[in-house]
N, C-alpha and C positions, 0 to 999 in steps of 0.2 A: 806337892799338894795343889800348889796354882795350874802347875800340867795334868791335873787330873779333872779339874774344874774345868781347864778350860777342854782338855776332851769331850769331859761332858756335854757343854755348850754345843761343842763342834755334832756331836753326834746327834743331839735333841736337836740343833738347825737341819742339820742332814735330813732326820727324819719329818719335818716339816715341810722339808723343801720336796719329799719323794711325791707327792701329790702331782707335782707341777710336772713329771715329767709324761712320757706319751700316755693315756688312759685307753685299754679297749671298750666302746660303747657298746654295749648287747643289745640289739633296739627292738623291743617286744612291741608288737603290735596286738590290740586286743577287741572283741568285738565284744556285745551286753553291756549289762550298766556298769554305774560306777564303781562297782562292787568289785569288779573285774579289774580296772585298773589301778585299783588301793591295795586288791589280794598282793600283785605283782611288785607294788613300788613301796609296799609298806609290810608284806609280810616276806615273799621270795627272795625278793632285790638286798635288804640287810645280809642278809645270812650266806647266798651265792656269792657275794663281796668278801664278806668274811674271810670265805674258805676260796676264795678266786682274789691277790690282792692284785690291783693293776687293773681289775675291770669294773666298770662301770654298768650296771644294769638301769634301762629308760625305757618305761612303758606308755604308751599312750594307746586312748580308746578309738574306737570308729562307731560308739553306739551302739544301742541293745538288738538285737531280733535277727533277722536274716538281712536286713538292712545294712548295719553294719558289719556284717562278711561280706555282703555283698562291694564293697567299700575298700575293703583289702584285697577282694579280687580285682578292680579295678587300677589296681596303682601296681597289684604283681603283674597284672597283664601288659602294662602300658610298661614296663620296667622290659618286659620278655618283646614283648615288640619294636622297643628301640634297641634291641640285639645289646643291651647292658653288660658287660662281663660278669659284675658283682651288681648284687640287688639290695636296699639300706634295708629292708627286713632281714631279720635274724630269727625270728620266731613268730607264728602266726598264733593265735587262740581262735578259732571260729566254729561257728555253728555246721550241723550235718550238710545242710541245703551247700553254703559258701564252699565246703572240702569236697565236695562228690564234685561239684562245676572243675574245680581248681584242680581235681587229679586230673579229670578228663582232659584237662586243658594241656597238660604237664607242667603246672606252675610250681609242684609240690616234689620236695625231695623226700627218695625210700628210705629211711632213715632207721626204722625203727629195730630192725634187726642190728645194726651197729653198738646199741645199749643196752646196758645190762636188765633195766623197768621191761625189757621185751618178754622174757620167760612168766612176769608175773602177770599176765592178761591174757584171759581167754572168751571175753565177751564178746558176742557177735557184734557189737557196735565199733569195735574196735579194725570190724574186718569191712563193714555193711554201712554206706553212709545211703538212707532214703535207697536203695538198690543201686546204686555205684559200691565198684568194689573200691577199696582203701585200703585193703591189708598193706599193711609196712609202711603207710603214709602217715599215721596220725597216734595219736596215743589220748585215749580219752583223759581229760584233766580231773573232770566230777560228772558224776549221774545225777542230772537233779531225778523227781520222780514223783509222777502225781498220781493221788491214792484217796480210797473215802475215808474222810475223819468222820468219827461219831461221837455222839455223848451214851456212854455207858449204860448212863441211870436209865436212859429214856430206851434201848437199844442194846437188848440182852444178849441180843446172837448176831452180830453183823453176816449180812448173808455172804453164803461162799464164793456165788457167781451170779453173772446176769441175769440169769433164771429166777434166782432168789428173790435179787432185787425187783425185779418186776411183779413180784408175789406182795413184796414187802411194802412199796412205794401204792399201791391199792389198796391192800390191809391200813396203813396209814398216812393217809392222803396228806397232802402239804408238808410233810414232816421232810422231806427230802427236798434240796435246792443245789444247783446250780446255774453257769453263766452262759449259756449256749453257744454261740460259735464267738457274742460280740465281749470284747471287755476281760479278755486274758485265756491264758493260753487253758487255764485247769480245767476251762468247760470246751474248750473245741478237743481236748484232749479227751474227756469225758464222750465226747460224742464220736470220735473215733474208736474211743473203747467200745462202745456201744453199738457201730457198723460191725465193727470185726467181730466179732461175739453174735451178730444176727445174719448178717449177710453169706453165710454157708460159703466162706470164699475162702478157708482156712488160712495158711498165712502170706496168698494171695496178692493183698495190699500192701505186704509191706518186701514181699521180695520180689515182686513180681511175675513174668512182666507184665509191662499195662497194657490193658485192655479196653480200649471205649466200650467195649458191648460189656462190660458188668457193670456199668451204670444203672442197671435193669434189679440187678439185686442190691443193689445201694440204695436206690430208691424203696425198696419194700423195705429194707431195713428201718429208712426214715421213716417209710410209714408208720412203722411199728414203733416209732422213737414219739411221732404224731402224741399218739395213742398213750404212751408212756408220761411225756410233758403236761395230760390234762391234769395228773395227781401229784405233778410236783409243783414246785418254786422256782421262778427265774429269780436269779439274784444278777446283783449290778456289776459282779466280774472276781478277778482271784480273793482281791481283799475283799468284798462282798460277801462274799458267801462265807470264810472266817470271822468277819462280824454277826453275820446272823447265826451263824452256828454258836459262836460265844455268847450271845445275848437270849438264848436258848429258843428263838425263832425258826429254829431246824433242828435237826439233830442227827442230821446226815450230809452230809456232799464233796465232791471230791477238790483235792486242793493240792497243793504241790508242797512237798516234804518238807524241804528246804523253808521255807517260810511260815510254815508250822511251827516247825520248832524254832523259830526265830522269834515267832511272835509268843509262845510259848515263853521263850529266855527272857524275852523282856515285858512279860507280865501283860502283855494284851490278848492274852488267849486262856484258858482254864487248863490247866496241865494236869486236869484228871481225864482232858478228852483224848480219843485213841484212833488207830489209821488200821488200814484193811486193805488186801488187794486182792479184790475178787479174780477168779477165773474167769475167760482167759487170760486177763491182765489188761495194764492201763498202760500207756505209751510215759515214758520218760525223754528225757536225751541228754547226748552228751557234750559237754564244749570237746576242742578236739587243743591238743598241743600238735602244732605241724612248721615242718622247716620249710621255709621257700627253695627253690631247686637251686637258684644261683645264690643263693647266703652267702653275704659279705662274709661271716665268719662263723661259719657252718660247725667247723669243731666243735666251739665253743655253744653252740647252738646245740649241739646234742649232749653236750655237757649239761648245761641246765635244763633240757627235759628231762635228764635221766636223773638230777638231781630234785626238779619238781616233782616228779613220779616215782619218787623214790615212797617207802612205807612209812618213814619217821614223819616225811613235810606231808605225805596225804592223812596220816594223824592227825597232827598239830594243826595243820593250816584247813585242809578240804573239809575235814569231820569235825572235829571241835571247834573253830573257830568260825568259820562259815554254815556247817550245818549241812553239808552237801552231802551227798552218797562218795564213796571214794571212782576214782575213774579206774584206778588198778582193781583185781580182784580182792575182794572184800576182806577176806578171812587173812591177806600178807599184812594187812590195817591191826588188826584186833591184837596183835601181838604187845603193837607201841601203843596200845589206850589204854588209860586208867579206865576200870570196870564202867565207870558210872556212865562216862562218856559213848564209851561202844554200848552200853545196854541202851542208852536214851535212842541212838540211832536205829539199832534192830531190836526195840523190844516189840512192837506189835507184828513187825516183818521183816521176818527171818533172814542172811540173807541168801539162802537156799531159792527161799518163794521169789525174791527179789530177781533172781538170774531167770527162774520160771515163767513169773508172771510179770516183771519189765518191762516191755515191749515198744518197740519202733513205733514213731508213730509213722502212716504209711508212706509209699512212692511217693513225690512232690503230685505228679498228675492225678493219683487219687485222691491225694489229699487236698485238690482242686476240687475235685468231683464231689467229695462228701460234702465243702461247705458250700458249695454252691446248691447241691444237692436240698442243704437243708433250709435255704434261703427259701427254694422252691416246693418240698416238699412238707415240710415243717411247720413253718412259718406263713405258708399259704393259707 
């Protein structure tokens, strides 16, 4: 009995002491807010541990926007330039602008043929970053996606397409708001929805290539945006315009999905109001999961994307818990969601319209031209 006791001892020290020996660190880098490096270190990091024992998952942020990708390409560059053999990234998160630099560069390993998450994506975002090709580089994480919410009562038929809208937003003057180019992304997105829809360049701006000389129909589209802004509302930026839409100050303007239903979940929004996405569509994007080219430890590195991209964790974590669009195709998701969950996500937009009417937002240099465009054109 004392020999069994004291095995026991001997084995419960054993297993105390397994910690202290080598650990492999997985070292995620990630760009956007803080939301991004919580998803990582508080939702992915437990569960990759789990089922991976000996490794260690460590995420740290570089900040929201193209800012911080831009931040990550600076330390893969400088990594690639001192002829490094192995580089301390393991995994990048970054925006479209930061992955189209970084393939061109060759900072980014083709990875994604390797994982099994590869058969389940067929969105052009996945191939198309801003007109750089990426196919095989990158695996979208989530689609965020910005779209017009309205209030029901006030707004019987949300219109189908620009067309409409333009009918509609003079039929009922002030009732429509958004944040123009300044004060978040839902209204420069809105206003690129709004070139691409007027500017007869079909899809042009978003696959290119660029052209200085359609600056000429960018600008008459602004014009016509001019002309469009006397009958709306400028609001103060993304949360703006979901505060006056909620205090019943509007009853129309576009916003971004994700934070809809956030503010929804957590009671600062009215959860009878509903989303729309007009023809031809509103631009979304995606974060990208990408391997560095020299990964310290690259296996393991497309281990956890294919386990981050897997359909269970874009359930649980990307759609339920964050509220995000999934970054795999939609329909491998709906299998592992309880109803309530997948209906909240595509009840007003399907996601059929969602692969439809999603849309890139354009080139980087167009996407120069429009807001400058609208500084001068607009705003003048």
């Amino acid at each position: 009995d004392n020999m069994k006791t004291t095995l026991l001892a001997l084995s419960a020290a054993a297993l105390l002491a397994l910690p202290a020996q080598a650990q492999t660190t997985l070292n995620v880098i990630t760009a956007g807010d803080q939301n991004m490096v919580d998803y990582v270190n508080t939702f992915l990091a437990p569960r990759f541990e789990k089922q991976n024992p000996g490794v260690s998952v460590k995420a740290v942020g570089t900040g929201p926007g193209d800012a911080g990708s831009q931040k990550i390409y600076e330390k893969l560059s400088a990594q690639s330039k001192a002829g490094n053999a192995a580089w301390d990234i393991d995994v990048a998160v970054i925006h479209q602008r930061g992955a189209a630099t970084m393939v061109k560069e060759n900072l980014l390993a083709s990875y994604r043929k390797q994982i099994a998450t590869d058969a389940l994506i067929s969105r052009d975002t996945a191939k198309n970053a801003l007109g750089q090709n990426v196919d095989g580089y990158v695996i979208p994480m989530f689609h965020s996606q910005i779209a017009l919410a309205y209030n029901p009562d006030l707004v019987k038929a949300p219109p189908k397409n620009f067309n409409e809208l333009e009918g509609w937003v003079k039929q009922y003057p002030k009732q429509f708001g958004y944040n123009g180019v300044k004060g978040g992304m839902s209204g420069v997105g809105f206003v690129m929805g709004y070139v691409t829809a007027n500017a007869g360049l079909g899809t042009t701006l978003e696959t290119g290539p660029y052209d200085a000389g359609k600056k000429a129909a960018i600008d008459k589209a602004l014009g016509n945006l001019k002309e469009f802004n006397k009958s709306v509302v400028m609001t103060p930026g993304n949360a703006g315009t979901l505060d006056m839409l909620n205090r019943g100050e509007i009853s129309m303007g576009p916003v971004w999905v994700d934070m809809f239903y956030t503010w929804v979940a957590d009671g600062k929004l009215s959860p009878k109001l509903k989303l729309a996405l007009p023809e031809p569509g509103l631009p979304g994007q995606p974060m990208y999961y990408a391997v560095p080219a020299k990964a310290a430890n690259a296996a393991l590195a497309r281990k956890f994307v294919e386990f981050a991209a897997s359909p269970e964790i874009q359930a649980e974590g990307i759609v339920k818990k964050f509220n995000w669009y999934p970054g795999i195709d939609a329909q491998h998701v709906q299998s592992k969601l309880d109803k309530p969950s997948w209906d909240k996500l595509f009840t007003d937009i399907k996601p059929d319209a969602l692969q439809k009417f999603g849309r890139p937002f354009p080139l980087s240099d167009y996407f120069t031209d429009i807001v400058e465009g609208y500084e001068r054109v607009v705003l003048k």
